[in-house]
LOTORZA-708348 format. One record per residue: x, y, z of N, C-alpha, C, O in turn; residue in three letters. Coordinates in pm, whole numbers. Layout:
REM LOTORZA-708348
ATOM    n.u    n.v    n.w   ca.u   ca.v   ca.w    c.u    c.v    c.w    o.u    o.v    o.w residuo
ATOM      X      Y      Z      X      Y      Z      X      Y      Z      X      Y      Z     ala
...
This chain:
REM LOTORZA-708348
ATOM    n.u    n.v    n.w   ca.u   ca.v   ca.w    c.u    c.v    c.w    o.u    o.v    o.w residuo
ATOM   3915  18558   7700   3937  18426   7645   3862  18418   7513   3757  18477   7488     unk
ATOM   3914  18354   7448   3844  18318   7265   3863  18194   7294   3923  18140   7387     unk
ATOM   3777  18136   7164   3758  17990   7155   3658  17922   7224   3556  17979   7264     unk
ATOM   3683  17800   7240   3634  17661   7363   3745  17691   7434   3856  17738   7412     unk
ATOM   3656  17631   7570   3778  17633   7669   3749  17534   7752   3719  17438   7680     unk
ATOM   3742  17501   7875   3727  17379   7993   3674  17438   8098   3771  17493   8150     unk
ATOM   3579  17461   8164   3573  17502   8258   3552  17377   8403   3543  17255   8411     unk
ATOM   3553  17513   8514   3552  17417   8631   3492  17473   8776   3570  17527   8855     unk
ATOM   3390  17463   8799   3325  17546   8929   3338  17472   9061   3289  17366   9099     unk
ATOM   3442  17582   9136   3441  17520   9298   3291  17602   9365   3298  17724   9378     unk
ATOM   3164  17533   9405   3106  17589   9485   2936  17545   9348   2884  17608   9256     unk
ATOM   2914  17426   9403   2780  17403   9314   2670  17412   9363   2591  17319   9380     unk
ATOM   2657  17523   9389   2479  17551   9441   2465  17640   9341   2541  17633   9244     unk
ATOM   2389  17714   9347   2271  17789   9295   2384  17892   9183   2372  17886   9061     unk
ATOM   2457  17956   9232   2560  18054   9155   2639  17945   9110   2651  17968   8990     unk
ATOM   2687  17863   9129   2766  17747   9072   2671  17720   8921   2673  17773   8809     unk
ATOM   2598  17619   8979   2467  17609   8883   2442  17676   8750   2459  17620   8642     unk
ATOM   2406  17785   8762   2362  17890   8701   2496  17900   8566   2480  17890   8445     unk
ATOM   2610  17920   8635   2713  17947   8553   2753  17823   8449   2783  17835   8331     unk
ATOM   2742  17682   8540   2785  17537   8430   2696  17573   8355   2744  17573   8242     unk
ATOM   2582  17608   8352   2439  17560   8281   2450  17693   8148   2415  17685   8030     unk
ATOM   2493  17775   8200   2460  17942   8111   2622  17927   8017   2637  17987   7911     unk
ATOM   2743  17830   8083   2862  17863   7980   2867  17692   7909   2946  17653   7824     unk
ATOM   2791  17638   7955   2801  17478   7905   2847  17457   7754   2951  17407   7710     unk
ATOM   2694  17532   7665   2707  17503   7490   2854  17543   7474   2928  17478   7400     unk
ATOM   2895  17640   7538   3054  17715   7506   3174  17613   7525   3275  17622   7455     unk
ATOM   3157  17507   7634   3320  17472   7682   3310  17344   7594   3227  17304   7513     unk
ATOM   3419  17300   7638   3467  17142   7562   3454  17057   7723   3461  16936   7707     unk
ATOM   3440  17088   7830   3404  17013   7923   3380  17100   8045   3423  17215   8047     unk
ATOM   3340  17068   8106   3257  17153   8235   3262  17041   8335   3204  16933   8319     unk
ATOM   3346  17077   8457   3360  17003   8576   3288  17094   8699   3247  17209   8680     unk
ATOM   3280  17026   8823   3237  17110   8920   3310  17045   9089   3326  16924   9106     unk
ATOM   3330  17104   9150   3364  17023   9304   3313  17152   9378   3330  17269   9344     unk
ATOM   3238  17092   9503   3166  17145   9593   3217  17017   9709   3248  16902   9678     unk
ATOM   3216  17080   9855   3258  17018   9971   3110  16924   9966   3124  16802   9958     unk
ATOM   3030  16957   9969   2871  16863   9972   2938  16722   9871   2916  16609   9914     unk
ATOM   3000  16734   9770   3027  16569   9672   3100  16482   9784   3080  16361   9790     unk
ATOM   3191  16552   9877   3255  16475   9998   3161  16406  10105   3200  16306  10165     unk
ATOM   3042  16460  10126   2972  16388  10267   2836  16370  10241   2746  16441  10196     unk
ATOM   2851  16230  10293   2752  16137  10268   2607  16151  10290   2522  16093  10223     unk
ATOM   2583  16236  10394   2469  16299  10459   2397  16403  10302   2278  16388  10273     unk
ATOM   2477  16487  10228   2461  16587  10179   2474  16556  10012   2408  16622   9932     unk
ATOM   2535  16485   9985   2574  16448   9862   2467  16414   9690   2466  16451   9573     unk
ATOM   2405  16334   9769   2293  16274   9689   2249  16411   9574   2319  16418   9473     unk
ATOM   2155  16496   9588   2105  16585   9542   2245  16679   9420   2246  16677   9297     unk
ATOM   2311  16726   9484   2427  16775   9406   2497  16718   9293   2544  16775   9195     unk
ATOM   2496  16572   9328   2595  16465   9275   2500  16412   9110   2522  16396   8990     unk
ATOM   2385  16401   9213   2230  16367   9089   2243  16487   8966   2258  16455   8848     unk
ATOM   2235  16617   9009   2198  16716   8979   2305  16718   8868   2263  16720   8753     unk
ATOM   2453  16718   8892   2563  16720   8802   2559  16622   8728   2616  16643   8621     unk
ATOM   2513  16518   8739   2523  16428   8627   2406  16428   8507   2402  16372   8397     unk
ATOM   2288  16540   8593   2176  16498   8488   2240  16604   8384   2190  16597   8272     unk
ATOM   2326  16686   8398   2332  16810   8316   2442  16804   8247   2476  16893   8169     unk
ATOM   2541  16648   8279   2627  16643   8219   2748  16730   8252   2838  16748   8170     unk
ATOM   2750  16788   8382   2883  16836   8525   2960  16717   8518   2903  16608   8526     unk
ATOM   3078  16722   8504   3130  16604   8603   3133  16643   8719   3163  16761   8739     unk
ATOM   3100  16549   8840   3167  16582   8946   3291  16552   8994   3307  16437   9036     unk
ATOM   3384  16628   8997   3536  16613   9069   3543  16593   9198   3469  16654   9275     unk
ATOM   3670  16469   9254   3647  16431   9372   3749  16498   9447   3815  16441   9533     unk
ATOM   3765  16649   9410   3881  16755   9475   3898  16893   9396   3811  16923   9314     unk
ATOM   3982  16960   9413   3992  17092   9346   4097  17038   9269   4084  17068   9151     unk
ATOM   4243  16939   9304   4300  16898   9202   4267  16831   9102   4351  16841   9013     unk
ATOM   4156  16748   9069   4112  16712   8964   4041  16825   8859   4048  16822   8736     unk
ATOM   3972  16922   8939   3889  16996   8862   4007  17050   8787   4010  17028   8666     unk
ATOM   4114  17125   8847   4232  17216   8813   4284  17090   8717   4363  17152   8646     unk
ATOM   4288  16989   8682   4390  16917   8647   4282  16973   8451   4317  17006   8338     unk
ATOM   4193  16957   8501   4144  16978   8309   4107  17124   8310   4134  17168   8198     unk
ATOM   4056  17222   8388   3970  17332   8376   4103  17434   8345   4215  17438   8395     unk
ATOM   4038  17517   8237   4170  17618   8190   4069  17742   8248   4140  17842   8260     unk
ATOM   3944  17768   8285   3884  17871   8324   3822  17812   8495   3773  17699   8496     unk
ATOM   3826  17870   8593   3795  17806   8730   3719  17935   8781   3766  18049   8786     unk
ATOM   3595  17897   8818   3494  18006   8889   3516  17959   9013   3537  17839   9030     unk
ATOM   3513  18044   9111   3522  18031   9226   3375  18094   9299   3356  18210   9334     unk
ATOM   3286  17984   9309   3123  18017   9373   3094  18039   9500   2981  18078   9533     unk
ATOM   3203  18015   9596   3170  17990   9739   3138  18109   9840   3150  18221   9790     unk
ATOM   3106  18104   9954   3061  18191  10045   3218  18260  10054   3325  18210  10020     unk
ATOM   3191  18390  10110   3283  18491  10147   3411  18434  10228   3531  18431  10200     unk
ATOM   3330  18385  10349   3416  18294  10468   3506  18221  10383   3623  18255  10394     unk
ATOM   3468  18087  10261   3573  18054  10207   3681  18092  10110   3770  18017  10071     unk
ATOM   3663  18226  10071   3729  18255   9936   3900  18251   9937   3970  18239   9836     unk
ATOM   3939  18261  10049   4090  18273  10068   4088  18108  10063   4144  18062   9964     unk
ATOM   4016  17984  10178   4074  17891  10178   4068  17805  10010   4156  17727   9975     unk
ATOM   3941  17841   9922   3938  17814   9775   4055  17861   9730   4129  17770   9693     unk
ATOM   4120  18017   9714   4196  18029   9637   4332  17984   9685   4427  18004   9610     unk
ATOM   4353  17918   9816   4496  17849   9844   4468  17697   9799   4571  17629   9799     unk
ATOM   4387  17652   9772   4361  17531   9751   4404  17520   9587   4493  17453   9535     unk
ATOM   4288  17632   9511   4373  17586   9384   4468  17698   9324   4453  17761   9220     unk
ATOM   4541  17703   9391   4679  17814   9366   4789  17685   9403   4908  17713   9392     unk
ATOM   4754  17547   9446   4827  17470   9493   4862  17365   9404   4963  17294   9408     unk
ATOM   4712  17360   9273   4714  17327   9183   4677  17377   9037   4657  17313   8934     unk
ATOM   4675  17477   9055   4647  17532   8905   4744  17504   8798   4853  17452   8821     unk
ATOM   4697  17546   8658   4780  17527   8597   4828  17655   8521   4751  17738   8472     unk
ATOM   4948  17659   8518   4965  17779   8456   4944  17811   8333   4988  17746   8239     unk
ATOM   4858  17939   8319   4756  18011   8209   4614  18010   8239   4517  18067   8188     unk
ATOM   4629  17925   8337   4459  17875   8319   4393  18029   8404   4479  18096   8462     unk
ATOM   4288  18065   8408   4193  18180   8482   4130  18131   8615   4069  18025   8619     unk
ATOM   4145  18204   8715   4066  18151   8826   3943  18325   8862   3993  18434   8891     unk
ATOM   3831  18308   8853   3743  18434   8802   3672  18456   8966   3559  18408   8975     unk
ATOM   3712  18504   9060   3624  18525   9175   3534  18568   9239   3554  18627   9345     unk
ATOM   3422  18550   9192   3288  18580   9207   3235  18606   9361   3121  18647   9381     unk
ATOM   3325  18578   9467   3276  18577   9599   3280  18734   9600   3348  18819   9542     unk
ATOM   3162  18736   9704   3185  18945   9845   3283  18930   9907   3280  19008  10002     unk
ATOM   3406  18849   9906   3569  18905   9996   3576  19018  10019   3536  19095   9932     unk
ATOM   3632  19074  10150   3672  19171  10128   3808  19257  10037   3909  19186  10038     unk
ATOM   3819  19324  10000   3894  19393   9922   4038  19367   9965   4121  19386   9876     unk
ATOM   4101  19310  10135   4232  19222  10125   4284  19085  10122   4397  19038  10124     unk
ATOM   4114  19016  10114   4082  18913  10124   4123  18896   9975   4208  18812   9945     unk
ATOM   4059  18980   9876   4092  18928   9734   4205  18974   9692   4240  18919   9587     unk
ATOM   4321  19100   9751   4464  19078   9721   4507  18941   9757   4544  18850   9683     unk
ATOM   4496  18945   9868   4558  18796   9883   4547  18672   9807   4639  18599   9770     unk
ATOM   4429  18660   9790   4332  18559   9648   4451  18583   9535   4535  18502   9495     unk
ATOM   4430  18705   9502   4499  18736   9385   4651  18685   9400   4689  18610   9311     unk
ATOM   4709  18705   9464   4833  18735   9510   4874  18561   9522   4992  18527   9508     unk
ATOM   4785  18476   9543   4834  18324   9561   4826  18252   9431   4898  18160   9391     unk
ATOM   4708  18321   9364   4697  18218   9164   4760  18293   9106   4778  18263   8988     unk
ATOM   4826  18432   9158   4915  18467   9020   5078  18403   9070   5164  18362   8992     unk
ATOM   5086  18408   9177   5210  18369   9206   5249  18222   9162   5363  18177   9149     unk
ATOM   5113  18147   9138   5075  17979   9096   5059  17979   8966   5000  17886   8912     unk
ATOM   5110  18083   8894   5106  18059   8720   4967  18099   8687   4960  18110   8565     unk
ATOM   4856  18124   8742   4758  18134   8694   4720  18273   8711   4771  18353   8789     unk
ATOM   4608  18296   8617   4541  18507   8603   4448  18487   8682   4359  18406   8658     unk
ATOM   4455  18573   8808   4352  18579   8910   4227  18729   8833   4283  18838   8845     unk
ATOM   4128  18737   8786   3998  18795   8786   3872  18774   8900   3805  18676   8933     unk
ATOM   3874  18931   8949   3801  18946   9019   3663  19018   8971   3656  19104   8884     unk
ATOM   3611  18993   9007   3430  19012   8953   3369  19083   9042   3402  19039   9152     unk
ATOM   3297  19169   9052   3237  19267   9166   3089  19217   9124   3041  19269   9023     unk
ATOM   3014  19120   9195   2889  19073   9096   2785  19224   9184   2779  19265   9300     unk
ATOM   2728  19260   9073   2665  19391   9114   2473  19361   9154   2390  19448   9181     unk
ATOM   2458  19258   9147   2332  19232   9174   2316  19073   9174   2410  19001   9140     unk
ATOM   2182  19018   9219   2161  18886   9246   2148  18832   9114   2096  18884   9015     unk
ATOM   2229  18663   9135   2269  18619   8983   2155  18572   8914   2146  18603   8795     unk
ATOM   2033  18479   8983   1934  18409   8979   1820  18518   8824   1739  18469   8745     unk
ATOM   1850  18620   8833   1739  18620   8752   1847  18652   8607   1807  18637   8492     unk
ATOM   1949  18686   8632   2002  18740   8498   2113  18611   8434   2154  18615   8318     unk
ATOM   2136  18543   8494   2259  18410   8471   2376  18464   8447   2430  18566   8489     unk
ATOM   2401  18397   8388   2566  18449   8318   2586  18599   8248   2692  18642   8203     unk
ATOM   2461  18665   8250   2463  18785   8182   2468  18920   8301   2488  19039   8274     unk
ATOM   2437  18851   8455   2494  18929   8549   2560  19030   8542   2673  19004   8503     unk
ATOM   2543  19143   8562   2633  19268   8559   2723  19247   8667   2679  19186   8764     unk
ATOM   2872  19296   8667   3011  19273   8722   3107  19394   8704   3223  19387   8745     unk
Protein backbone atom coordinates (compact mmCIF):
# COMPACT_ATOMS: atom_id res chain seq x y z
CA UNK A 1 0.00 0.00 0.00
CA UNK A 2 1.31 3.78 -0.72
CA UNK A 3 -0.15 6.78 0.54
CA UNK A 4 -2.72 7.42 3.65
CA UNK A 5 -4.98 4.91 4.05
CA UNK A 6 -7.90 4.05 6.87
CA UNK A 7 -7.27 1.59 8.99
CA UNK A 8 -9.33 -0.73 11.24
CA UNK A 9 -8.38 -3.33 14.08
CA UNK A 10 -10.74 -6.26 15.01
CA UNK A 11 -9.19 -7.41 18.39
CA UNK A 12 -8.04 -4.28 20.83
CA UNK A 13 -5.85 -5.52 23.38
CA UNK A 14 -2.37 -5.39 23.57
CA UNK A 15 -1.45 -6.51 19.67
CA UNK A 16 -4.46 -4.46 18.63
CA UNK A 17 -3.04 -1.54 20.60
CA UNK A 18 0.33 -1.61 19.64
CA UNK A 19 -0.56 -1.54 15.89
CA UNK A 20 -3.42 1.72 16.09
CA UNK A 21 -0.74 3.46 18.09
CA UNK A 22 2.62 2.43 15.83
CA UNK A 23 0.40 3.07 12.21
CA UNK A 24 -1.75 6.08 13.62
CA UNK A 25 0.68 9.33 12.30
CA UNK A 26 0.25 7.20 8.86
CA UNK A 27 -3.70 6.75 8.36
CA UNK A 28 -6.40 9.35 7.70
CA UNK A 29 -8.50 7.47 10.38
CA UNK A 30 -7.97 4.53 12.61
CA UNK A 31 -11.05 2.59 13.91
CA UNK A 32 -11.03 -0.45 16.21
CA UNK A 33 -13.96 -3.15 17.32
CA UNK A 34 -13.19 -5.70 19.91
CA UNK A 35 -16.19 -8.04 21.41
CA UNK A 36 -15.21 -6.31 25.07
CA UNK A 37 -16.94 -2.55 23.35
CA UNK A 38 -20.23 -4.99 23.38
CA UNK A 39 -20.43 -5.94 27.26
CA UNK A 40 -21.05 -3.97 29.88
CA UNK A 41 -19.13 -5.83 32.56
CA UNK A 42 -15.82 -5.39 30.31
CA UNK A 43 -16.13 -2.34 28.33
CA UNK A 44 -15.14 0.64 30.36
CA UNK A 45 -11.24 0.30 30.14
CA UNK A 46 -11.06 -0.48 26.23
CA UNK A 47 -13.68 2.04 25.28
CA UNK A 48 -11.62 4.83 27.67
CA UNK A 49 -8.45 3.65 26.22
CA UNK A 50 -9.69 4.22 22.41
CA UNK A 51 -10.86 7.41 22.86
CA UNK A 52 -7.86 8.80 24.77
CA UNK A 53 -5.74 7.92 21.64
CA UNK A 54 -8.17 9.05 19.34
CA UNK A 55 -9.44 4.99 18.09
CA UNK A 56 -12.79 5.26 17.24
CA UNK A 57 -14.59 2.67 18.67
CA UNK A 58 -16.90 0.76 16.17
CA UNK A 59 -20.09 -0.72 17.34
CA UNK A 60 -19.45 -3.95 14.85
CA UNK A 61 -17.07 -5.21 12.21
CA UNK A 62 -19.56 -3.59 9.67
CA UNK A 63 -18.89 -0.23 10.67
CA UNK A 64 -15.18 -0.69 11.04
CA UNK A 65 -15.26 -2.36 7.29
CA UNK A 66 -17.60 0.39 6.20
CA UNK A 67 -14.41 3.15 6.36
CA UNK A 68 -11.17 0.86 6.91
CA UNK A 69 -9.41 0.17 3.43
CA UNK A 70 -6.57 -1.79 5.55
CA UNK A 71 -8.24 -4.34 8.45
CA UNK A 72 -5.80 -6.13 10.99
CA UNK A 73 -7.18 -8.94 12.30
CA UNK A 74 -5.71 -9.16 16.28
CA UNK A 75 -7.68 -11.91 17.76
CA UNK A 76 -6.91 -15.25 19.45
CA UNK A 77 -6.37 -18.30 17.13
CA UNK A 78 -9.86 -19.87 18.26
CA UNK A 79 -11.37 -16.75 16.54
CA UNK A 80 -9.64 -16.20 13.29
CA UNK A 81 -12.04 -18.09 10.94
CA UNK A 82 -15.18 -16.60 12.88
CA UNK A 83 -13.31 -12.75 12.30
CA UNK A 84 -12.59 -13.52 8.82
CA UNK A 85 -16.40 -14.67 7.99
CA UNK A 86 -17.58 -11.75 9.70
CA UNK A 87 -15.72 -9.27 7.65
CA UNK A 88 -15.67 -11.16 4.32
CA UNK A 89 -19.51 -10.38 4.89
CA UNK A 90 -18.63 -6.89 4.79
CA UNK A 91 -15.62 -5.84 3.30
CA UNK A 92 -15.10 -3.71 0.76
CA UNK A 93 -13.70 -4.53 -2.26
CA UNK A 94 -9.84 -3.58 -2.53
CA UNK A 95 -9.66 -2.98 0.86
CA UNK A 96 -6.67 -5.52 2.78
CA UNK A 97 -7.62 -7.72 5.56
CA UNK A 98 -3.69 -8.56 7.12
CA UNK A 99 -3.94 -11.74 9.57
CA UNK A 100 -1.83 -11.61 12.26
CA UNK A 101 -3.42 -14.58 14.27
CA UNK A 102 -1.28 -18.50 14.96
CA UNK A 103 -4.30 -20.23 12.71
CA UNK A 104 -3.47 -23.06 11.62
CA UNK A 105 -2.23 -23.28 8.08
CA UNK A 106 -6.16 -24.53 6.90
CA UNK A 107 -7.58 -22.34 9.13
CA UNK A 108 -5.90 -19.45 7.13
CA UNK A 109 -6.79 -21.03 3.56
CA UNK A 110 -10.02 -20.79 4.52
CA UNK A 111 -9.53 -17.08 6.01
CA UNK A 112 -8.07 -16.46 2.79
CA UNK A 113 -10.42 -18.13 0.69
CA UNK A 114 -13.62 -16.05 2.30
CA UNK A 115 -11.99 -12.06 1.86
CA UNK A 116 -10.78 -12.90 -1.44
CA UNK A 117 -13.88 -14.37 -2.61
CA UNK A 118 -15.51 -10.90 -0.73
CA UNK A 119 -13.53 -8.55 -3.06
CA UNK A 120 -10.98 -8.06 -0.62
CA UNK A 121 -6.70 -9.15 -0.55
CA UNK A 122 -6.42 -11.55 2.22
CA UNK A 123 -2.40 -11.15 3.77
CA UNK A 124 -1.20 -13.43 5.98
CA UNK A 125 1.59 -12.53 8.45
CA UNK A 126 3.60 -15.31 10.19
CA UNK A 127 4.39 -12.87 13.32
CA UNK A 128 7.86 -14.45 14.16
CA UNK A 129 8.27 -13.24 17.67
CA UNK A 130 6.39 -11.36 20.56
CA UNK A 131 4.96 -7.96 19.31
CA UNK A 132 5.29 -5.96 22.71
CA UNK A 133 8.83 -5.07 22.49
CA UNK A 134 9.32 -4.39 18.73
CA UNK A 135 5.63 -2.74 17.62
CA UNK A 136 4.86 -2.44 14.27
CA UNK A 137 8.44 -3.19 13.32
CA UNK A 138 7.79 -6.95 14.37
CA UNK A 139 9.45 -9.36 12.15
CA UNK A 140 6.74 -11.44 9.86
Amino acid sequence: MSGRFSLGVVGYGEVGRIFTAGLGPQVDWTGAWDIRFADPAACDEPLAHAAGRGVEACDGVAALCAKATLIISAVTASNTLAVAREVAAHIRPGSFFLDLNSASPGTKREAAALIDAAGGHYVEAGVMTSVPPYGIRVPM
